[in-house]
N, C-alpha and C positions, 0 to 999 in steps of 0.2 A: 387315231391320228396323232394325239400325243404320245405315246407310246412309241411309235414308227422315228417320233421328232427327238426322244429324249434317248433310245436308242444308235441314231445316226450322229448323235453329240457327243456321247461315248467312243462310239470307235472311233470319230475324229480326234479326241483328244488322246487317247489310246495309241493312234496312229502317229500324232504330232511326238506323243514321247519317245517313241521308238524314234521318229527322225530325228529329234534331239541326240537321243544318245548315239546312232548312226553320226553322224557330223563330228559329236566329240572323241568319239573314236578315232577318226578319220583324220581328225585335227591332231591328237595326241600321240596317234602312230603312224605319224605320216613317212614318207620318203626319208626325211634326217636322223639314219640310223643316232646320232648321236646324243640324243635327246635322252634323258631319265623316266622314266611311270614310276612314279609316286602315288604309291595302292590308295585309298582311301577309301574308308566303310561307311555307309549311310544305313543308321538302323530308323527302320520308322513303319508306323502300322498303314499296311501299302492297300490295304483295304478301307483305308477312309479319306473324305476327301482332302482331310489337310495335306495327307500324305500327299495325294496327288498333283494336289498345289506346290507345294513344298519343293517336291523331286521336278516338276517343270520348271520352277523356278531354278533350282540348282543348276539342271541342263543349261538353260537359257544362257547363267551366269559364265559356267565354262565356256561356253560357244564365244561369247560377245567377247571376254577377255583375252582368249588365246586369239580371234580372231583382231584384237585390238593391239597383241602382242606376238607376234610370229615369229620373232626372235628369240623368248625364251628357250632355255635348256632343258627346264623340266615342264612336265605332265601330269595332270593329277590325272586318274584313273579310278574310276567309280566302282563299288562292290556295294551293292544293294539287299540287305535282309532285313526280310518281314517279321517286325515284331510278336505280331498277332493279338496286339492291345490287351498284352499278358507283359507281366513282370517279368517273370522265367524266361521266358521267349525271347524274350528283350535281352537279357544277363548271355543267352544260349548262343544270341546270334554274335554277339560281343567278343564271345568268347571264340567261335569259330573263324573271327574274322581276325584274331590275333594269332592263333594258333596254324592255322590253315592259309590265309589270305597273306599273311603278313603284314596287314595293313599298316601305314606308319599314322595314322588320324583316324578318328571316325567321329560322324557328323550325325548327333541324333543325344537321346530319343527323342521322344514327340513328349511324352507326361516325366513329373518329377518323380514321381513313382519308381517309373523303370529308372532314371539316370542313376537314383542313390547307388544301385549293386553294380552296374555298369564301373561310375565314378571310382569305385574300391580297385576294380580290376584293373583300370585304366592305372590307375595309381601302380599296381604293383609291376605292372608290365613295362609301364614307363609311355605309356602310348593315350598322346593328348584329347580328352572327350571335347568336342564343340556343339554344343546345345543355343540352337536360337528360339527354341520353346517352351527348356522348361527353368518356369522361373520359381519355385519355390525361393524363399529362403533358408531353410532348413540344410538347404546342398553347401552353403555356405561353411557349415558347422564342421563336415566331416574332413576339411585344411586340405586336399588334395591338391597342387598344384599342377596336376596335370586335367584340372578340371576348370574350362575355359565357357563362361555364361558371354555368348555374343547375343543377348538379350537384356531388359532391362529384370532387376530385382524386383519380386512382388513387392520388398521394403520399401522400396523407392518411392511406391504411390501412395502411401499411408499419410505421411505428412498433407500430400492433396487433398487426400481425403479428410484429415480433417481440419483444413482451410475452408473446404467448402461449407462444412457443420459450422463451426464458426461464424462465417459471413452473415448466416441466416440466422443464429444466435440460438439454434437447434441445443437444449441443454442434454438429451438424452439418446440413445440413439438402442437399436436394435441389432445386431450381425448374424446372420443365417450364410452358415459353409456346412463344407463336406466334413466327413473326419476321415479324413486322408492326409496324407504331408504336405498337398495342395492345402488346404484348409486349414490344417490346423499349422503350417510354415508361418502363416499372414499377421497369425491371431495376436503372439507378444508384442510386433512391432506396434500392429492399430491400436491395441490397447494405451498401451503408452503415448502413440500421438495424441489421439482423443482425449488423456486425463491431460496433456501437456498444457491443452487450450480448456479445457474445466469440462469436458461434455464426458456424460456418465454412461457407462453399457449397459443399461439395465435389463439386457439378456439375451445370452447368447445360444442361440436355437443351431441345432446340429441335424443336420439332417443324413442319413448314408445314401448313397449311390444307389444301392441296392433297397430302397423305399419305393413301396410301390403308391399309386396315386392315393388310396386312402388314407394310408399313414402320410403323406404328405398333406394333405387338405387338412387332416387333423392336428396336426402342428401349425399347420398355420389358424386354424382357430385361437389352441393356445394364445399366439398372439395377438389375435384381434379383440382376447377380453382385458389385453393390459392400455395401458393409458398410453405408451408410444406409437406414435406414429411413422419416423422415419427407421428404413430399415436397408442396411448396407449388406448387398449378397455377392458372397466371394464362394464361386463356382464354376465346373465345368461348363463350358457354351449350353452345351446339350442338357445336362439335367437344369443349370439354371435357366431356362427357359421352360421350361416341364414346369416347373416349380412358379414362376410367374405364370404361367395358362392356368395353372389353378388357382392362385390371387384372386386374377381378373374374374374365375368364378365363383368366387364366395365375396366378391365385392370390397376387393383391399385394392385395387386398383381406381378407386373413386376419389372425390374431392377429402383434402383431409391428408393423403396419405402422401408420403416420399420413397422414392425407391430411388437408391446410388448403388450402379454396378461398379466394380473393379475393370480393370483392362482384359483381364481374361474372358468377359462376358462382351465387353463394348465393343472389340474389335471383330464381334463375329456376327451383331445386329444386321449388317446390312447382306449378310450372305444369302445365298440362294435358299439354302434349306432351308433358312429363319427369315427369307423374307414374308412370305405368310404370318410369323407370328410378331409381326411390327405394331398389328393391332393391340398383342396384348401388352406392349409395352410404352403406349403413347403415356409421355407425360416424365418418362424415367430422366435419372439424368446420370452417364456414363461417363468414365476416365478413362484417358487412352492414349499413349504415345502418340505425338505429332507431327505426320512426317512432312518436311518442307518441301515444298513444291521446285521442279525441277526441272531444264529442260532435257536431262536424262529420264528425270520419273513419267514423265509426258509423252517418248519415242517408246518407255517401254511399257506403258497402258496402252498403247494404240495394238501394240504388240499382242499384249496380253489379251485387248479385247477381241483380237481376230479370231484365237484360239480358244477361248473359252465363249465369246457370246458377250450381246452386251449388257446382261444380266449381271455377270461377272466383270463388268469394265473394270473397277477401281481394286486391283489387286491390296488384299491386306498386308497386313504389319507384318505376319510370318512368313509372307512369299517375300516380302523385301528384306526381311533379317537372313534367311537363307541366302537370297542371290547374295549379299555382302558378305557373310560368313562366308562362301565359297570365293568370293575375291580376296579377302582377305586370306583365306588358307594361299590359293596362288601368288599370291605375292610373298609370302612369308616362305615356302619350300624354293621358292626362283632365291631368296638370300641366303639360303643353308648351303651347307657341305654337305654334296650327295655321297661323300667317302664312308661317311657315318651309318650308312642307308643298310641296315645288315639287324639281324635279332641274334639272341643267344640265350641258348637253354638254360639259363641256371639257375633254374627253381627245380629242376627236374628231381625227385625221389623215387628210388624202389618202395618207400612204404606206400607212396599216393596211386590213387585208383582211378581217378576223376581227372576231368582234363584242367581241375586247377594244380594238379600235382606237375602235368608238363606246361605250366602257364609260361610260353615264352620272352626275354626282357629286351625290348627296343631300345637299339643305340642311337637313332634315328627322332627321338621322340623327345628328347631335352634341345636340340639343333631349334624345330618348328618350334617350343615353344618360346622360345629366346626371340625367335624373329619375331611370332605374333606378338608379344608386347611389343614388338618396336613400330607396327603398321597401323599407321594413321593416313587415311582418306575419306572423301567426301563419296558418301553411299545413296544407293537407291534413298533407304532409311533416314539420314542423315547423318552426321558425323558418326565415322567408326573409330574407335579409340579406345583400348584395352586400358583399365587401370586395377592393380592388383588381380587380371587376368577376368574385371567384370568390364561391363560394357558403361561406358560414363555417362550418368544421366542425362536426361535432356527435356524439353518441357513436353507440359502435360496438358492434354484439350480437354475442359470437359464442354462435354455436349448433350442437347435436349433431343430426344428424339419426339418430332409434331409430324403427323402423317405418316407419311415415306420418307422421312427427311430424319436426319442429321445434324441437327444446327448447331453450330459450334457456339458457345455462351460465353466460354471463360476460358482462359488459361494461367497454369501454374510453373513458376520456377522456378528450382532450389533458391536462387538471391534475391528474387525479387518479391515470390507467395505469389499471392492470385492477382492477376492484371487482365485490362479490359481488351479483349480477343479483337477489339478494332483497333486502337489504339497501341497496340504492342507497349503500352508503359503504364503506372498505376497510376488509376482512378478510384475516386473514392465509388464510382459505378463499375464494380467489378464483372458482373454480370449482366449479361442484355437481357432483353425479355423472356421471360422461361413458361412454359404452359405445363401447367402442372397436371397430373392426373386428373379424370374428371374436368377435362379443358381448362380448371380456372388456371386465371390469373395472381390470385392473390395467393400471397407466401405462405404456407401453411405455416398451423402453430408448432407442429410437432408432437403435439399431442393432443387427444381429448377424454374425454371423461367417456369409459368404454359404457355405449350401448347396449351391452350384453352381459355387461357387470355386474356390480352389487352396489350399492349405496356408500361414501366413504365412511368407514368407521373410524367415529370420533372417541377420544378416552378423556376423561376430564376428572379431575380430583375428586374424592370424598373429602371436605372438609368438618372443621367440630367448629372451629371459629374463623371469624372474619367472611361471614357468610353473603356480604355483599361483591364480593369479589366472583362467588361459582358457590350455587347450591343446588342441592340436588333434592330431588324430592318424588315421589313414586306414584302412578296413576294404578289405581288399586284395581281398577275396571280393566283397561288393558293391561298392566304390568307394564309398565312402559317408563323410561327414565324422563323426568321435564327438567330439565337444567332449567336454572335462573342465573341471574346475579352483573356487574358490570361485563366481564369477561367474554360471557356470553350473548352478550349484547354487540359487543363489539364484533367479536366472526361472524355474527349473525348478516350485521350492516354489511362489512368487509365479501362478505357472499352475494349479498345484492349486486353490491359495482359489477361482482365478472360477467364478462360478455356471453356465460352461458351458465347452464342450472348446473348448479349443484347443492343435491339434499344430503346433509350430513345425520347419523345416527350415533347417539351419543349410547357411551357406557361408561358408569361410573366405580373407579378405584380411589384402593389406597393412596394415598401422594407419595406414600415410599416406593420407590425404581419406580414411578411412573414410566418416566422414557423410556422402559425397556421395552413396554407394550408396545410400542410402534417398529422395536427391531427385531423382538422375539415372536409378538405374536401377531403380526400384519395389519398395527391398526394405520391408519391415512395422517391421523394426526392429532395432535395432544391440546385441548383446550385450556385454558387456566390462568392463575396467577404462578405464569411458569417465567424466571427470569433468565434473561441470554448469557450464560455463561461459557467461556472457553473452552474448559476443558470438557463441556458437555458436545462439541460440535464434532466431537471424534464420530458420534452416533447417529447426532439427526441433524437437522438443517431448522434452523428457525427466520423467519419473518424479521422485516424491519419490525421495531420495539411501536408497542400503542401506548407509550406511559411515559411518563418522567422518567428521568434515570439521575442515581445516587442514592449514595445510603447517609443518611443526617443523624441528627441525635436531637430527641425531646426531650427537652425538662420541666419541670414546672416553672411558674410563673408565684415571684413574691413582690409586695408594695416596695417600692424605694424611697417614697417619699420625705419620714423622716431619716434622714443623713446630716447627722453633726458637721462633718466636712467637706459637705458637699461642694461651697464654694473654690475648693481644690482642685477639682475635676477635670476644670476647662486645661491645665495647663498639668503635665508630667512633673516628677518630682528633677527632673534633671534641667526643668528647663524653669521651675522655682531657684534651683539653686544656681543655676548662670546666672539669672536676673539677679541675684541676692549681689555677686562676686563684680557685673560689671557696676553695681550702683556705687559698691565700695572703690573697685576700681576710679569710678568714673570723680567719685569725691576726692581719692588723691591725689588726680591726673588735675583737678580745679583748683586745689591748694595749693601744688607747687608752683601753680602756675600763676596764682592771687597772691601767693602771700607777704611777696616784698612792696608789692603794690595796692592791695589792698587792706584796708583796716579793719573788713568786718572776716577777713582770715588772716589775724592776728592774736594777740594774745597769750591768756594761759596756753600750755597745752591740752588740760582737758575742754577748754573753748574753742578753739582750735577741731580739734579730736569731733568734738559736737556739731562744729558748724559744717564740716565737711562730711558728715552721715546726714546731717538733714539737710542741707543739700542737697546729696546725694540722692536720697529715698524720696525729696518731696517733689524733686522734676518728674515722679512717676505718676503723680496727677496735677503739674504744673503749679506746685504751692509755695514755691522756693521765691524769697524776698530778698537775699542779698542781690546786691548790684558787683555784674561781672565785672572788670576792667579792662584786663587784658585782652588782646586780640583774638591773641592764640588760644585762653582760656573761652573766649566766645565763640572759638570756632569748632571748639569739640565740645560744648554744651549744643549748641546747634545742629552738630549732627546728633548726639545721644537725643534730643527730645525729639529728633524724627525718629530715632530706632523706639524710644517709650510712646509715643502716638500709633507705632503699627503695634506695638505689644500690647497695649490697654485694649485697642481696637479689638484686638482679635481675640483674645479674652473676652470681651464684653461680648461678644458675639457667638462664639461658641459655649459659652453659659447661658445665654437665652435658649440657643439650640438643644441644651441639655434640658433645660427648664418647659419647653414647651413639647416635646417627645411624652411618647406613653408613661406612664408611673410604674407599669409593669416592667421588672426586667427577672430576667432566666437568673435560677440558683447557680447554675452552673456554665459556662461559654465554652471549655475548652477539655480535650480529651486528658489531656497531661494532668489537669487535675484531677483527673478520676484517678488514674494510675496512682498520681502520688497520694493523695487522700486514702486510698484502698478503697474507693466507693465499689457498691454493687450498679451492675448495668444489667440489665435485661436485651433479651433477644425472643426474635419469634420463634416456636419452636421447628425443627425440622430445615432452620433458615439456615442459606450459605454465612449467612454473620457471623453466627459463631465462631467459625473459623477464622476470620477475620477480624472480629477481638481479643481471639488469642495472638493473631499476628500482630498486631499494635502494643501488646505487653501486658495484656489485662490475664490473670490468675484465674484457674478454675471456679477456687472459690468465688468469686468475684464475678461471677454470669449466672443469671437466673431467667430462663425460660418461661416466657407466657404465652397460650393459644388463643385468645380472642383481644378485644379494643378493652372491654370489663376484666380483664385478668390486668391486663397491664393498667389499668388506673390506679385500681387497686396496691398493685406493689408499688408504683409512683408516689401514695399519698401515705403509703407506710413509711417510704426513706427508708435508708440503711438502716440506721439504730434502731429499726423495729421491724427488721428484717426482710423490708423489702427494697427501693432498686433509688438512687442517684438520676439516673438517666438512664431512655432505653433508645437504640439502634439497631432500626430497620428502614426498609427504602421508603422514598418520602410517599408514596402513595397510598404505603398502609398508616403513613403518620397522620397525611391531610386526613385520612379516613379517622382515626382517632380524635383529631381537634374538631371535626364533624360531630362528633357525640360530646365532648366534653369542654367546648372553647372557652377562653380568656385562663382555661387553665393550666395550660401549656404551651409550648412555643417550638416551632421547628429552628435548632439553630445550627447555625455553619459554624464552623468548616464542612464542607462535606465530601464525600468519597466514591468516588468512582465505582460506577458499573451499568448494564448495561440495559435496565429498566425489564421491561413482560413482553414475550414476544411467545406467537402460535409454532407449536412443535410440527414439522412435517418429516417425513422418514427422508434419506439421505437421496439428493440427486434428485428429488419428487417435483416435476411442473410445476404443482399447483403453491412452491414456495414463492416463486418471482409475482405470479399472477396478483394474490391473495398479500404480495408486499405493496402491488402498486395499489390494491385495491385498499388498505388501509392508509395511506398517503391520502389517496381521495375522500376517507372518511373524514381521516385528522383535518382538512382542510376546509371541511365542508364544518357549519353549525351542528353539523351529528352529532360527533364525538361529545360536541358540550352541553350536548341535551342529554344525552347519555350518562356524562360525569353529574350533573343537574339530579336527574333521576336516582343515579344510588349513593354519592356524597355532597348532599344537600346539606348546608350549615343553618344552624338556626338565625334568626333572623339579629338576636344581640350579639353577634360573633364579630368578632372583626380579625383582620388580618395580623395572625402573628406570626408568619415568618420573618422572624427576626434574623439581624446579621450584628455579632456583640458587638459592643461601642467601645469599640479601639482608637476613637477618634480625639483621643488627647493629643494637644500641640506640644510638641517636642521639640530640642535643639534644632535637630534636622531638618525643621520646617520655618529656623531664621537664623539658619548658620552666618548665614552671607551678611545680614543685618551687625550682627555681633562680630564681624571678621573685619566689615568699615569702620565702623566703631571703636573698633582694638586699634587700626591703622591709623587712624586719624588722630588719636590718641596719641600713642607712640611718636608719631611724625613730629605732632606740637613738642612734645616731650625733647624730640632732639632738636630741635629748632632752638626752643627753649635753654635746651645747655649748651648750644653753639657761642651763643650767644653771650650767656654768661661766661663762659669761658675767655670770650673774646673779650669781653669787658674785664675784668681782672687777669691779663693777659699778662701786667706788670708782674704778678703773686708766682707764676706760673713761671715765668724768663726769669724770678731773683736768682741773681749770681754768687750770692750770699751763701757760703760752702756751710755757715753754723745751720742755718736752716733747710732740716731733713723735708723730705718728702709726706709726712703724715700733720708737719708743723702748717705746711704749707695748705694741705685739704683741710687742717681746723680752720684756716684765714678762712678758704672759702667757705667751709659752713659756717661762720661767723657772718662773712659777706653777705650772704644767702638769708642769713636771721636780720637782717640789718633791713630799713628802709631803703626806698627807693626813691629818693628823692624828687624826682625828675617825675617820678609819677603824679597825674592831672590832679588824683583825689587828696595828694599831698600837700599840694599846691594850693587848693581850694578850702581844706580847712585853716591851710595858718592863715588867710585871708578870714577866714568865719573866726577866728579866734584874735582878731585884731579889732579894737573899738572902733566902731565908724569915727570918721574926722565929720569936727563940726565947724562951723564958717564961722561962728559965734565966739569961740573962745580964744583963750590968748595964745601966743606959740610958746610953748616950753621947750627948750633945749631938749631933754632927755626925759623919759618916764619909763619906768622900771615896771612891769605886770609881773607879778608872781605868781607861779599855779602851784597848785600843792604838789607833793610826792606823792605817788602813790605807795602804798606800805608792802606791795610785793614787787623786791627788785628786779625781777622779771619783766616787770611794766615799765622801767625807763628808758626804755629804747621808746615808747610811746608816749608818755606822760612825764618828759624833764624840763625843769625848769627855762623858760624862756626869758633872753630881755630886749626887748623891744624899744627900738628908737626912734621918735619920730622926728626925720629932718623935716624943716619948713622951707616949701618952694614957694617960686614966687606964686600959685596960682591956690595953691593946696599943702597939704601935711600929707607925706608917702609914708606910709609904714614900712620900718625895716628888721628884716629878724636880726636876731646877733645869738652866736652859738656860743657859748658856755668858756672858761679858758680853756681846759682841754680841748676841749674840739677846735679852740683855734690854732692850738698848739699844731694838733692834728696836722692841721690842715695846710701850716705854715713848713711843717716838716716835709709834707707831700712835694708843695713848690718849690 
């Protein structure tokens, strides 16, 4: 009965094509002589069903359009040869239909295979290829502009593809094609998508065509003993489905795994021949051209389902690119000049034997393709639109296939990447719910640790010293390696955390090219005190760091105790010597300003001289006993003893600082002194250091290698002058590990230097890096780690902490610039006030009109002025009062009485000590004391008035 059923749906369709082509006949050579046929060849393998899809669609499409158009001029006219899903075949029919047919187009092939030889000919003859099936990229390459893809580019989807890898943070991926130009067209572009977004191929599995099932199955073993899980297959419908029915029987179709078809696979899941094998692909997930729904795409599925069954309702992506590519052709010959419409033989030679010696050249065939660039309409497909003769992308479904279904999950854009297929805009939920192989729901990792595998193989250094870090040591009964030591403590933990087993086996090397082992000889990954360095990640991939990072410098530890000047300390020598300059300063600025008014800045000069230093110097612990007078001199004493109260202050207090700090300090603080000294430094042997204290300036001679914690004490407590080391530099982990064996005798001290601490080597692109980084995050976080570090760098119990950081902390200018900037101003300011003032006072000295008296006569006045008394001043006032007898009630009134003081014997004193005389007039109440100045000075003074 089905036989009878699948039979009778044959000739129907068989039948429908003949009316097809009957109709367009009919249509194309109708009654209006004046019409044009415009030949057209359609090569395509007429034995298989696309073909047959393909050519009804065609028909359909002439029908609907001349019937939509009855007025056109011209006529396309169909020439139909069978490939015979042979290359040659394909090239033979090409050629017959240029030669023979005339044809001005032809529409085909079906595979990129047959186009490449086709495309050649086309080129030469001048006679336009239209291919809506095959999409290699590779056709790209041969420049042919008479070679027209009204299809999308397999390049096209690459980018989607790996948007989707991406999203799911999939770091590795698998690719299984043909090695065909279909296959291997696809490979440069994915490649380079995939590394664009960081996800690695780590193997690309080739399979032929001509594979029969065993060697198929076999290869897919291959990869079910590697550690990937998702696997991207770009291949024919037919064989990539052959190839998945054997998956799903060796059990790669289970939870765990990913399978992403390309469009060449997705568009052909829901067909008849393959819907039986829907089961073996639940769970996949496919990319495919998206065609928009339409009220044209909708009159012509009703259509389509009449004639094929509604098995076939939803006509595919290649029956809708042909029916547009045939609108497309008609509309592009309807805008040509049919004048052109003619061939001519001029390739033709007497030496050629073959029918490409008479390959005839179409005049007819540069007209079409001018037009088709210019034809843009809204298609079955969606937009049709020629750019540089490809067809312009458009977005991309992917879809989950669950049951019998389809579901559309995501789609992608050239401008916008992956967005949410309900939503048509982007959402940080780019995909809906997806059912993975094996029904689940949860995302796969992408990889696992292969069941079928081997155990990972670990490589871990031989070391001689520093054997708390990785030691290895040998089980004499089995032969078997036991690593010990922090290092291995630590992946040990770090393997706990992952959410699955893994038992690593170790083997132990030289530490010379360690890393090679993991690129030359397949180990999993490198245990140790391995540090992250740059230029090593060319090779392997490491872990976030389980250590400190930086490399410091130890030295020894000597007593500081006694220090002669030590009281120095608290303050820099720059900011000794400001304070020395304002105290002097600050004494001038009080003398000029005391000395016509006061008397205890008076005098000699070297009293004088005296009284303004110690002045000076004694406000710096407030011991100064003259009495200021002046205002202005009190107004800048008053600020200076607030600037000397924050200076003592801070002084005093960063010398207890110094004083109560450890007694121990470092021989050394600073690398520049090694340099300039010539000291010797040590490194550890085989260490990136080295290199790196030659890069700081340190001399060959001048580096000395030690391999354990005991070798480098050793050269420490020799020094230089007995031929061992200044200081040695390595990263702080093997130091703390040194002050562990030998504390208070050493000091970690800074500055220190970048790098990038110990981190687990894994080969390049390998899963288990990210896994095994979160998983030591979790350690670090956890008290592990510090039970761990507890266990192999335990201090003894007199130790104490000496990471030290040098004592740079001398107060300097810079830290009371601002103090000393008041001070100076405030200074200054009285200063000018100060000779405003006198100037305005001797303003007479200054206006004489007196032509004899030059200008430098006139500055003696005023420093004479200036050296003079001040009369007027209160202190002046108040000794001639103390140097006058009290009056007494008692005694009689005298007229006059004469006081004599003596001279003083240096003339420089009689501005202060001259002779006075003294009158006492009698009032009626009391006796007034009166001065009386000397003759001169009356003289003076009568001259003045």
């Amino acid at each position: 009965m089905t036989n009878t059923t699948k039979t009778h749906i044959t000739f129907l369709r068989y039948f429908v094509l003949f009316l097809s082509g009957f109709v367009v006949m009919d249509v194309g050579l109708g009654q209006n002589t004046t019409r044009h046929e415009i030949k057209v060849g359609v090569v395509l393998d007429l034995k298989t069903s696309f073909s047959k899809i393909c050519l009804t669609s065609i028909n359909m499409s002439l029908s609907d359009f001349y019937q939509a158009h009855p007025n056109y001029h011209t006529r396309l006219g169909l020439h139909v040869r069978d490939s015979m899903e042979d290359i040659v075949e394909a090239s033979v029919a090409a050629l017959d239909l240029i030669n023979n047919e005339k044809v001005s187009a032809i529409i085909g092939p079906r595979s990129s295979l047959q186009a490449e030889f086709m495309i050649r000919v086309a080129n030469k003859s001048q006679v336009p290829i239209i291919t809506f099936s095959a999409t290699s990229p590779l056709l790209t390459s041969i420049r042919s502009p008479y070679f027209v893809r009204a299809t999308l580019n397999d390049a096209f989807q690459v980018r989607a593809i790996a948007a989707v890898v991406k999203s799911f943070e999939w770091r590795s991926v698998v690719i299984i094609y043909v090695d065909n130009e279909f296959g291997e067209g696809i490979m440069p572009y994915l490649s380079d998508a995939l590394h664009d977004v960081h996800v690695f191929v780590s193997t690309r599995s080739v399979i032929s065509l001509e594979a029969s099932d065993d060697q198929i199955t076999n290869q897919l073993y291959k990869l079910m003993t590697m550690q990937t899980r998702v696997f991207i297959v770009h291949m024919p419908p037919h064989f990539g489905f052959r190839v998945i029915r054997k998956a799903r029987e060796i059990g790669m179709m289970e939870e765990g795994y990913v399978w992403i078809f390309t469009d060449g696979m997705t568009n052909w899941i829901s067909s008849t021949e393959n819907f039986s094998s829907l089961e073996n692909m639940q769970g996949v997930l496919g990319l495919r051209s998206r065609i928009p729904k339409s009220k044209e795409l909708a009159k012509f599925s009703l259509r389509w389902e009449k004639i094929f069954g509604e098995a076939d309702a939803e006509p595919n992506v290649f029956a809708l690119r042909s029916y547009d590519s045939i609108t497309a052709l008609a509309m592009a010959v309807e805008k040509t000049n049919t004048k052109n419409l003619r061939y001519d033989n001029v390739s033709a030679s007497s030496n050629n034997m073959t029918d490409l010696g008479t390959l005839y050249l179409s005049r007819y065939g540069p007209s079409i393709l001018e037009a088709l660039s210019d034809v843009n309409f809204k298609g079955l497909a969606g937009e049709f639109k020629l750019t540089n003769r490809q067809l312009e992308p458009s977005t991309i479904e992917i879809i989950n296939v669950i049951g019998n279904e389809e579901r559309t999950v995501g789609l992608w854009t050239p401008s916008n990447g992956l967005v949410n297929a309900n939503s048509n805009s982007f959402s940080v939920e780019t995909f809906g719910p997806v059912i993975w192989p094996g029904k689940s729901t949860v995302i796969p990792r992408g990889w696992e640790i292969p069941t079928k595998g081997k155990k990972i193989k670990v490589a871990i250094p031989f070391r001689r010293g520093f054997l708390n870090f990785v030691d290895v040591k040998k089980d004499p009964i089995r032969n078997a390696t036991i690593p010990t030591g922090y290092t291995i403590d630590v992946f040990g933990a770090s393997l706990k955390k992952l959410p699955y087993s893994v038992i690593p086996s170790y083997f132990a090397f030289d530490i010379t090219n360690l890393l090679e082992k993991v690129r030359s000889e397949g180990f999993d990954a490198v245990v140790g005190d391995v540090t992250i360095r740059a230029d090593r990640f060319s090779a392997v991939d490491f872990t976030l760091p389980y250590t400190e990072s930086g490399v410091f410098m130890l030295v020894p530890m000597r007593d500081n105790e006694n220090n002669t000047w030590f009281f120095l300390k608290p303050w820099s020598l720059d900011l000794w010597v400001t304070t020395a300059c304002f105290c002097i300063f600050i004494g001038f600025m009080v003398w000029i300003l005391e000395h016509r008014v006061n008397t205890d800045f008076r005098g000699p000069p070297h009293h004088q001289i005296g009284t303004s230093f110690w002045f000076a110097f004694s406000t710096i612990n407030f011991a100064h006993r003259e009495k200021v007078v002046s205002n202005l001199a009190r107004f800048v004493v008053v600020v200076w003893c607030f600037v000397v109260l924050v200076l003592t202050q801070s002084y005093t207090a960063n010398l207890t600082s110094l004083l109560t700090v450890q007694r121990l300090k470092p021989d050394v603080t600073t690398v520049n002194d090694l340099i300039q000294n010539r000291e010797c430094v040590g490194y550890q042997n085989g260490s990136f250091v080295r290199r790196f204290l030659k890069n700081k300036g340190f001399q060959e001679s001048q580096l000395k290698a030690y391999g354990s914690a005991e070798e480098c004490h050793k050269l420490l407590i020799k020094g230089t002058s007995k031929g061992g080391i200044a200081a040695a530099f390595d990263e702080v982990t093997y130091l703390k590990f040194i002050i562990s064996q030998f504390c208070n005798k050493y000091a970690i001290v800074e500055p220190s230097f970048k790098s990038s601490g110990f981190g687990f080597v894994f080969p390049k692109n390998s899963p288990l890096t990210d896994d095994v980084s979160r998983a030591i995050l979790d350690v670090i976080e956890n008290d592990e780690m510090q039970q761990i570090e507890n266990k192999w760098f335990s201090k003894k119990s007199n130790c104490s902490d000496t990471n030290l950081t040098p004592s740079h902390n001398r107060l300097s200018v810079s830290s009371f610039w601002g103090l000393f900037l008041i001070v100076g101003v405030t200074s200054l300011l009285a200063l000018l006030v100060f000779v405003a003032f006198f100037f305005y006072e001797h303003r007479h000295t200054l206006n004489e009109e007196d032509s004899e008296i030059s200008f430098w006569k006139k500055l003696t006045i005023l420093v004479r002025s200036f050296d003079e008394k001040d009369i007027r001043s209160p202190m002046f006032k108040e000794s001639a009062v103390h140097n006058v007898s009290s009056p007494s009630t008692q005694s009689t009134p005298r007229s006059s009485t004469v006081q004599n003081i003596p001279l003083p014997q240096n003339p420089s004193e009689n501005m202060e000590f001259e002779p006075r005389r003294v009158s006492l007039v009698q009032s009626e109440e009391f006796f007034t004391p009166q001065l009386e100045q000397d003759e001169d000075e009356e003289a003076n003074t009568l001259s003045e008035v």
